[in-house]
C-alpha positions as CSV (number, residue, x, y, z in Angstrom):
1,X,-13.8,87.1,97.5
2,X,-13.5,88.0,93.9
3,X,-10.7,86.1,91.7
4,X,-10.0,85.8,88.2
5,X,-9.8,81.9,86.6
6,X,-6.8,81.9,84.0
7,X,-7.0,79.2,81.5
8,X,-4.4,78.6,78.2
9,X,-5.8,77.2,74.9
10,X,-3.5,75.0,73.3
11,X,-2.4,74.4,69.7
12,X,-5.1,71.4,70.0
13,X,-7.4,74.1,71.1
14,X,-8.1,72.5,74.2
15,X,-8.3,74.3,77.6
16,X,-6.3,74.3,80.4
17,X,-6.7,75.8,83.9
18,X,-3.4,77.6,84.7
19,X,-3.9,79.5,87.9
20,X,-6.3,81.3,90.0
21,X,-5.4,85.0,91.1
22,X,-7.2,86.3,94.2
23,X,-8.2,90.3,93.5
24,X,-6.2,92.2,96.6
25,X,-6.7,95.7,95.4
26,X,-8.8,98.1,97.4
27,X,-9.3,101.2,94.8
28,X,-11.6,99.0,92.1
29,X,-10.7,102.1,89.8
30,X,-7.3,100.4,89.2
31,X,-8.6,97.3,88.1
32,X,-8.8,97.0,84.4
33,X,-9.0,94.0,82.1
34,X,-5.5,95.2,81.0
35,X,-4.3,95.0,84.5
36,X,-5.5,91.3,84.8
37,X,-4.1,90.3,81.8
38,X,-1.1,91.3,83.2
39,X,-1.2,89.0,86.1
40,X,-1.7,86.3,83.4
41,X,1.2,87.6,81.5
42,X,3.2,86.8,84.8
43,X,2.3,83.2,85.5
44,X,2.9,82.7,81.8
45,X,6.3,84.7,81.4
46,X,6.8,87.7,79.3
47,X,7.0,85.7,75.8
48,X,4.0,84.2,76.1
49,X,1.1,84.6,73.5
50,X,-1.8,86.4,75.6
51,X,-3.6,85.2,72.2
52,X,-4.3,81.9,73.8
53,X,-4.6,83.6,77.1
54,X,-8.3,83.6,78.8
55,X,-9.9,84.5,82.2
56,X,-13.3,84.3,83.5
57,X,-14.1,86.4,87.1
58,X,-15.3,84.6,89.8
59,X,-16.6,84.8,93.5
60,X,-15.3,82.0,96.0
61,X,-17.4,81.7,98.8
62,X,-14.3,82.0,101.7
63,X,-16.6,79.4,104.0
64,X,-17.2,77.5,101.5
65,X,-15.1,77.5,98.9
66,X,-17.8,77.4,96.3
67,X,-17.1,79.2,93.2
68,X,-19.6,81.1,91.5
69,X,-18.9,82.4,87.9
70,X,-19.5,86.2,87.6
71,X,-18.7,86.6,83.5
72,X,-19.1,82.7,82.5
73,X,-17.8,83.5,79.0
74,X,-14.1,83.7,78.2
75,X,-12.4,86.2,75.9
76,X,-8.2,86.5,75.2
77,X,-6.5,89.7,75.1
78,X,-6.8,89.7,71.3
79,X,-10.9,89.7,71.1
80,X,-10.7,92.3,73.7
């Protein structure tokens, strides 16, 4: 299963994991690093500085659990 890791860097610039979104869609034309920001927008609220937003996508092995890292590297809205 294919998710997307969203972390939040704080003023300290430290990282912090804030949620993991499973990806549900079925047409993969709809899914656009726009549209996953927008998920992140949501667990964060609407004011939130996607600035110091990040995700990484990952696999999760659904018999296992184990996570593998598809992009390892992070990048905010704003490097985008």
């Amino acid at each position: 299963m294919v998710a997307y890791e969203f972390y939040w860097r704080d003023p300290q610039q430290e990282f912090h994991l804030i949620g993991i979104l499973p990806e549900r869609r079925k047409h993969s034309e709809r899914i656009t690093e726009d549209s996953i920001m927008r998920w992140g927008r949501m667990i964060l609220g609407e004011n939130a500085d996607l600035g110091d937003l990040f995700f990484s996508q990952v696999t999760i092995n659904e018999k296992t659990g184990e996570v593998s890292y598809l992009r390892p590297s992070f990048r905010t809205k704003a490097e985008a």
